[in-house]
C-alpha positions as CSV (number, residue, x, y, z in Angstrom):
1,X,0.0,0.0,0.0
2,X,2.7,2.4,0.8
3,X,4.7,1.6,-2.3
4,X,1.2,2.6,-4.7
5,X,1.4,6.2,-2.7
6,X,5.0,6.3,-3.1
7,X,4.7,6.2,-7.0
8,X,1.8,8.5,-7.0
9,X,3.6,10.8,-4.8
10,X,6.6,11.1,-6.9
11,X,4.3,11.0,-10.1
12,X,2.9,14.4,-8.7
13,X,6.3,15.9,-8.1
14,X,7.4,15.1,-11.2
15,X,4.2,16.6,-13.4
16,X,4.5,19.9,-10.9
17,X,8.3,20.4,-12.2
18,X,7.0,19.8,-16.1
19,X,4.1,23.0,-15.3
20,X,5.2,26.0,-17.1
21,X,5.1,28.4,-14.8
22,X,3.8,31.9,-16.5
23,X,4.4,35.5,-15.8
24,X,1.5,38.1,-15.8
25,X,2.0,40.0,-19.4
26,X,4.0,43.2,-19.2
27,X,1.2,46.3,-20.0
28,X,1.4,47.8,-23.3
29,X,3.9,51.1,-23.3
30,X,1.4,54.2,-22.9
31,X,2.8,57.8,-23.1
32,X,2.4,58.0,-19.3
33,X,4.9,54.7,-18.4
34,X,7.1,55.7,-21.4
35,X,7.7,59.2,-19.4
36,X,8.2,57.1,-16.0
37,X,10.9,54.7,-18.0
38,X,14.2,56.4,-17.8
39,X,16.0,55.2,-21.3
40,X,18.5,53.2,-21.1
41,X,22.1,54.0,-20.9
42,X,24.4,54.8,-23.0
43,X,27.9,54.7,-22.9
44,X,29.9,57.8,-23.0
45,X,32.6,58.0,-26.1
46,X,36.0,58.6,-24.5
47,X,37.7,61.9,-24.9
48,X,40.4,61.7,-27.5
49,X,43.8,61.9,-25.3
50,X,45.4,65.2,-26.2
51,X,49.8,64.7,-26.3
52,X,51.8,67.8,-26.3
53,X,55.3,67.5,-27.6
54,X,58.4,69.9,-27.3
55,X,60.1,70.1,-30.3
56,X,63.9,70.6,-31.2
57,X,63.1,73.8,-32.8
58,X,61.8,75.5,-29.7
59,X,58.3,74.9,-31.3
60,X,55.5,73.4,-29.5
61,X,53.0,70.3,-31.2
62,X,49.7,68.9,-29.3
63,X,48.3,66.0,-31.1
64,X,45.0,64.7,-30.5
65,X,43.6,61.2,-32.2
66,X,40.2,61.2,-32.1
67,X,40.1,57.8,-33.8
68,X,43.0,55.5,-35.0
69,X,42.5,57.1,-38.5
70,X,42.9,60.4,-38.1
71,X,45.6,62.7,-35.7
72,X,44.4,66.5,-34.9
73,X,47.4,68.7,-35.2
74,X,47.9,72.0,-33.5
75,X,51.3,72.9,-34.7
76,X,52.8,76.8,-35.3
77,X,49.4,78.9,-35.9
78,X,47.3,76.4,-37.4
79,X,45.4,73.4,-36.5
80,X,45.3,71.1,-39.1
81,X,43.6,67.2,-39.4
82,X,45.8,64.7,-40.8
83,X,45.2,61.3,-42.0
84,X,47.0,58.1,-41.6
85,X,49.0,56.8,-44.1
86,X,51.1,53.9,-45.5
87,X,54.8,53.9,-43.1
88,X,57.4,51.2,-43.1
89,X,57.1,51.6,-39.0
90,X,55.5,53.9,-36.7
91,X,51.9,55.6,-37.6
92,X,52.6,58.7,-40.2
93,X,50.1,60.9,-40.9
94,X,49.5,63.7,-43.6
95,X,47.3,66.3,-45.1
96,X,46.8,70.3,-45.1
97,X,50.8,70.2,-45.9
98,X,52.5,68.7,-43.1
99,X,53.3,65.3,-42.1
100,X,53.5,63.6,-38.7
101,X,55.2,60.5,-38.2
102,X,54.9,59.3,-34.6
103,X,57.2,56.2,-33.1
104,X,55.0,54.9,-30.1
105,X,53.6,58.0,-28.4
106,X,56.2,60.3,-26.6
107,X,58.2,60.6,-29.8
108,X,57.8,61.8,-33.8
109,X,58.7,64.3,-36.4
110,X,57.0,67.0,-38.0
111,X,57.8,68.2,-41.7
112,X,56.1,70.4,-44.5
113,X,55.2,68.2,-47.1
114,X,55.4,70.3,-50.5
115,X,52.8,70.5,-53.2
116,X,52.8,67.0,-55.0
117,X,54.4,65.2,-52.1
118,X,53.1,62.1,-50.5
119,X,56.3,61.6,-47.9
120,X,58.0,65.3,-47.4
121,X,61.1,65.6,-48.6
122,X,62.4,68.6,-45.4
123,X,64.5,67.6,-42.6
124,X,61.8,66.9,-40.3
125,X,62.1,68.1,-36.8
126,X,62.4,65.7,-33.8
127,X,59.8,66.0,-31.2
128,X,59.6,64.5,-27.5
129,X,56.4,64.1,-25.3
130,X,57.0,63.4,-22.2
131,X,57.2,59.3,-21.3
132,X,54.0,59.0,-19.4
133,X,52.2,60.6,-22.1
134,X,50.4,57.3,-24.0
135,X,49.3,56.5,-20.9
C-alpha cells in the first residue's frame, strides 16, 4: 500500500516540475509609463587623449587622435587634421601640408610636405612628449 502512494507521490512531483510556470504580461507602453521609463544607458565616447610635444626647434606640437584614423594637429598657428598613411614603422600621418610621423607615443617628427608630395622631402624636426604621455 505504501509503495502505490509512493509512486503516486513522486508522479505528482514530477508533473509539478514539467508545469510552465507563466508571468502576468508586461502592460502595453502608454505615453504615461514611457515618461516614468528612464531610457536606457548609453555609454559615453572617450575623450580623444590630447599629447603635447616639445620640439627641437623650440616649437611646440599637441596632437589629439580622435580615432585610429585620423591625428588632430595643433602645430605653429594652425590646426590642421591629418590622416594616416602607408609607413614602413610607426603611424605617419598627412594632409593640409604637413606630415607627422609618430614612433609609439612620446616621440615623432613634423615636416612640411610640398605640393605634390606624398612623404616630405624637409628635414623633419624631432619631437619628445613626455614618457607617461600614451598613458
Amino acid at each position: 500500500m505504501i509503495r502505490p502512494l509512493f509512486v503516486a507521490g513522486l508522479a505528482v512531483l514530477a508533473l509539478a516540475a514539467c508545469e510552465k510556470k507563466t508571468e502576468a504580461p508586461k502592460p502595453a507602453p502608454t505615453p504615461d509609463n514611457l515618461a516614468q521609463t528612464p531610457p536606457p544607458a548609453t555609454p559615453a565616447a572617450a575623450e580623444p587623449k590630447q599629447i603635447v610635444y616639445a620640439c627641437a626647434d623650440g616649437s611646440v606640437l599637441k596632437a589629439t587622435y580622435p580615432d585610429d584614423k585620423t591625428a588632430v594637429i595643433d602645430y605653429g598657428d594652425k590646426t590642421r587634421t591629418l590622416t594616416v598613411a602607408m609607413s614602413a614603422s610607426g603611424a605617419r600621418y598627412v594632409g593640409e601640408g604637413l606630415q607627422w610621423w609618430t614612433k609609439g607615443m612620446t616621440e615623432g617628427m613634423v615636416a612640411p610636405l610640398k605640393d605634390g608630395e606624398d612623404v616630405a622631402s624637409a628635414k623633419p624636426v624631432e619631437c619628445m612628449a613626455p614618457s607617461d604621455a600614451g598613458k
